[in-house]
N, C-alpha and C positions, 0 to 999 in steps of 0.2 A: 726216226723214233717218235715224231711230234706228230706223224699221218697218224703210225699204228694206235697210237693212244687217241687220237680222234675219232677214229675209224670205231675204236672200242664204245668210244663214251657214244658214240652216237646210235649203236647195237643196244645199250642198254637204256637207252629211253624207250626205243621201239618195244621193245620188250618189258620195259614198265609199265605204257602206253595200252600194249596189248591185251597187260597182265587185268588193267581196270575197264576194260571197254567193257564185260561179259555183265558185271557192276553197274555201269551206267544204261546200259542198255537196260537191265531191270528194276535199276530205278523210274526209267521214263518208260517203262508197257506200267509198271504201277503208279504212277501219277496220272495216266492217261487212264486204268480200270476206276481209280478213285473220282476224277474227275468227273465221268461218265455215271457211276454209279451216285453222286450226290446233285448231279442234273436232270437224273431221273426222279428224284424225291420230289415232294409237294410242299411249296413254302406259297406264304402268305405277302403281298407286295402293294405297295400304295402307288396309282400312277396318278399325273398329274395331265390332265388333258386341256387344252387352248378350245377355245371355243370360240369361234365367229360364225359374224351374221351375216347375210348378202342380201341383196335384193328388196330391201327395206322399200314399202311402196310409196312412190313420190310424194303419191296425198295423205300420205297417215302419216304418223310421228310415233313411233317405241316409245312410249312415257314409264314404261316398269323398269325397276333397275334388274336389267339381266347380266350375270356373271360371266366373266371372261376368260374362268377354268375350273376346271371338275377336279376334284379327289377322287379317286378310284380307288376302292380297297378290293383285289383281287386274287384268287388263289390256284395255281397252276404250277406245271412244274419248271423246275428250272431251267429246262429248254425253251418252254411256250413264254416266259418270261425273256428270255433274251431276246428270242424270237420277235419281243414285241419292240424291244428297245431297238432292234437292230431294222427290221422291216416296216413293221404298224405306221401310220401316220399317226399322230398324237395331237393335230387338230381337226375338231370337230366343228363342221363348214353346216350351219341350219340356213337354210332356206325360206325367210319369213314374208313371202306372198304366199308361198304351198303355208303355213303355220295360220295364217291371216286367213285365208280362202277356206281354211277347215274349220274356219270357230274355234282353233283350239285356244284357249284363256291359259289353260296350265300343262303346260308339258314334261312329266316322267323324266330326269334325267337315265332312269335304263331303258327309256325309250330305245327302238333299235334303230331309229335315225341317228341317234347317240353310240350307242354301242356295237354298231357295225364297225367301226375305227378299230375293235378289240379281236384279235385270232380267236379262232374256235376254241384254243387250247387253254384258253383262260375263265375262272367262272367268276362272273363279277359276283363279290359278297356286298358292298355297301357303296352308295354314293354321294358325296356330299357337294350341292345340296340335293334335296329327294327332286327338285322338281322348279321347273322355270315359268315362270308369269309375263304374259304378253297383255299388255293394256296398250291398245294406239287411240289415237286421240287426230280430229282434223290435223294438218301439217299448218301452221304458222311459218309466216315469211317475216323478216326483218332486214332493214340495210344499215351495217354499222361499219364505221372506219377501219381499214387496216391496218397497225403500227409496229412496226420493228423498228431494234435498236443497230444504226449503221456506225460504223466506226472506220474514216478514211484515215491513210498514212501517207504522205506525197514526198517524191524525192525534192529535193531542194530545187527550188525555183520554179516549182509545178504545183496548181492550185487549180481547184473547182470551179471552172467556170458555169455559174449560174447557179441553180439550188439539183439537189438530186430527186430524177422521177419517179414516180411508184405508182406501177400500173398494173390492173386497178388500183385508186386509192379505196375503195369501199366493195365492201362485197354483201351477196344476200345469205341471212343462216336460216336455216330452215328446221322445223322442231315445232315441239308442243308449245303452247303459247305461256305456260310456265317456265322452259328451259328459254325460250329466247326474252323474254322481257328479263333476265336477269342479265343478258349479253349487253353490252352498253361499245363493245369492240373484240378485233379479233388480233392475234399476233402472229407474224409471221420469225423464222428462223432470226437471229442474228448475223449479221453482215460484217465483217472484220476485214479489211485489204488493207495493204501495205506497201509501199514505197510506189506512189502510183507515180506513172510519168506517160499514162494511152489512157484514152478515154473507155469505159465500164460499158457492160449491160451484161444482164446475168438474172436468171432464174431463181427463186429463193421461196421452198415450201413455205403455205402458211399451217399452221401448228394444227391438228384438228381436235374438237370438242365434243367429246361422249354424246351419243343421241342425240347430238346434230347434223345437219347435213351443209355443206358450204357449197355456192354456187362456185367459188371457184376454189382448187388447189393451189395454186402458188401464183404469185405478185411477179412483175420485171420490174427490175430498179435499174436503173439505166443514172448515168454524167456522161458532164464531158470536163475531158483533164486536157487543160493545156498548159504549154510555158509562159512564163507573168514576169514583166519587165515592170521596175519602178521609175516613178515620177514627180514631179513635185510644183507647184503650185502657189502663187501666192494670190488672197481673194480677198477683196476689199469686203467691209464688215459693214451690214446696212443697221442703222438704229432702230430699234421697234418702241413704240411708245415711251417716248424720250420725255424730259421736263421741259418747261415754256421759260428755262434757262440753261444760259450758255456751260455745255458738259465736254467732255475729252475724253477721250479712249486712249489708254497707254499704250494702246496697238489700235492700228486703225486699217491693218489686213492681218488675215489668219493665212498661216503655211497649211496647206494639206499634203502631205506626202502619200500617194494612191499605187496601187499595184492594177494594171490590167493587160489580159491575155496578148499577145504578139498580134496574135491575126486580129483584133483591134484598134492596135496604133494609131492614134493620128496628132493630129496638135491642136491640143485642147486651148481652150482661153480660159480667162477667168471668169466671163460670163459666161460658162457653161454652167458655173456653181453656182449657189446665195450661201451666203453665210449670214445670220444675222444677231444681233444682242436684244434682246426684249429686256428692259429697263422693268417691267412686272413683276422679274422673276429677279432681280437685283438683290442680294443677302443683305445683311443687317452690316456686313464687313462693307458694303459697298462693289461687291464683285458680282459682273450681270456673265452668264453664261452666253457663250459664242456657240451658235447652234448651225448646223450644214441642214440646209431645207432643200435642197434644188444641189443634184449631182448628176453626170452620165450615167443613162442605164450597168454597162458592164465596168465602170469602175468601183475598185474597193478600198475604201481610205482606211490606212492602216495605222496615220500618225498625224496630228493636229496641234499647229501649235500659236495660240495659248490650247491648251487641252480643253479645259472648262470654261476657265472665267476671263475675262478682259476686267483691266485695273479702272477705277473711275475716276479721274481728278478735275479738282475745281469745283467738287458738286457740295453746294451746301439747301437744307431744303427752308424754304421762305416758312 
């Protein structure tokens, strides 16, 4: 009994089913006549067009501010319109040796070096702006520092042996000799690593600056990460212009506690270091600062103790 009554329900969808397709079908030939019919009309559309330069010549400099996108007010139908969104390129690439080599000074933005980027099905009505200004001027050369900002993050017991490289450190910018006397430096990208435990090198653009030109694109920043074992140190403390009477230092060696790389190891003395107290620089408390002059190149003292000052006793002044 439970088939025949499924057998039924399932006859009577097919047949609801049936009863609405004849409905939908003419629903969609008239969404598709409608469609068709309002892509044929004429409507009015703003396009936005990119604009670049190439071929800027080595020894001139572009000193005009030229624009980096067009307004387009255009009117075509709604086919030649999609048309353009879906096919057209929408930047328009000038060529400023052929611009330079013509004398042209002012160039038509409905120029048709411009407006070849537009299908035939479109009529350009307005463009803003009317027209682009080329002023070049000799090329000026300058050489200024490259500067980014690096940010290391190292796994525990792993540190920067040495300082970080940056190659080049200086580059030349090229420009009218108004846009580069205002360059005083150039920036490269930002540098961010994290949990380093291998030594770096890596590629990193430098930023570029409107109507200039740079000798170079991008810097190599290079380390080296190794693993750093601590050690520690005790270093007799030499006197520096002491008084022409008998004085005392409440410490008469400084601890330095230093970290340096594995593959550096060896067994340091304490004549590797000086430490010294200059009595010159002695406060009004009586406390003269212990200063580290003389250390191994690849060590890094990370803890010192007395930190500052060393105590003075027995000192009274004649």
């Amino acid at each position: 009994m439970k088939e025949i009554e499924s057998i039924q329900s399932k006859s009577a969808i097919r047949k609801g089913i049936k009863r609405y397709v004849p409905f939908f079908l003419c629903l969609a030939i008239s969404a598709i006549l409608w469609f068709t019919r309002e892509m044929g009309k004429s409507y009015e559309e703003e396009i936005t067009l990119n604009v670049a330069y190439e071929n800027v010549p080595k020894s001139l400099a572009l000193i005009s501010e030229v624009p980096s996108t067009l307004r387009v007010s255009v009117e075509g139908t709604g086919w030649g319109i999609l048309s353009h969104y879906l096919f057209d390129d929408e930047t328009v690439t000038l060529d400023v040796t052929e611009i330079e080599g013509s004398n042209i000074s002012k160039l038509s933005t409905k120029d048709h070096r411009i407006m070849n980027v537009l299908n035939e099905n479109l009529k350009v009505l307005d463009v803003y702006p009317d027209d682009i200004s080329f002023y070049f001027e000799k090329i000026n050369a300058k050489k200024v520092p490259v500067k980014t900002d690096i940010s290391l993050n190292f796994e525990q017991q792993y540190a920067l042996d040495g300082e970080v490289s940056i190659t080049p450190d200086s580059i030349y910018v090229y420009g009218s000799k108004v846009m580069t006397d205002t360059i005083t430096k150039v920036f490269a990208e930002t540098v961010e690593l994290k949990k380093l435990k291998e030594s770096f090198k890596l590629s990193v653009p430098i930023r570029t600056i409107d109507n200039l030109r740079l000798s170079a694109d991008s810097i190599c920043i290079s380390g080296i990460v190794e693993k750093f074992t601590e050690q520690t140190i005790a270093v007799p403390i030499k006197l520096m212009n002491a008084p022409d009477i008998a004085v005392d230092l409440m410490n008469d060696k400084v601890t330095l506690t230093f970290i340096i790389g594995i593959s550096k190891v060896q067994a340091y003395n304490p004549s590797d270091f000086e430490a010294i107290a200059d009595f010159e620089k002695m406060s009004e408390k009586g406390l003269v600062p212990v200063e580290i002059v003389r250390q191994p190149e690849f060590v890094h003292i990370v803890h010192q103790e007395p930190v500052n000052d060393a105590i003075i006793t027995n000192y009274t002044e004649e």
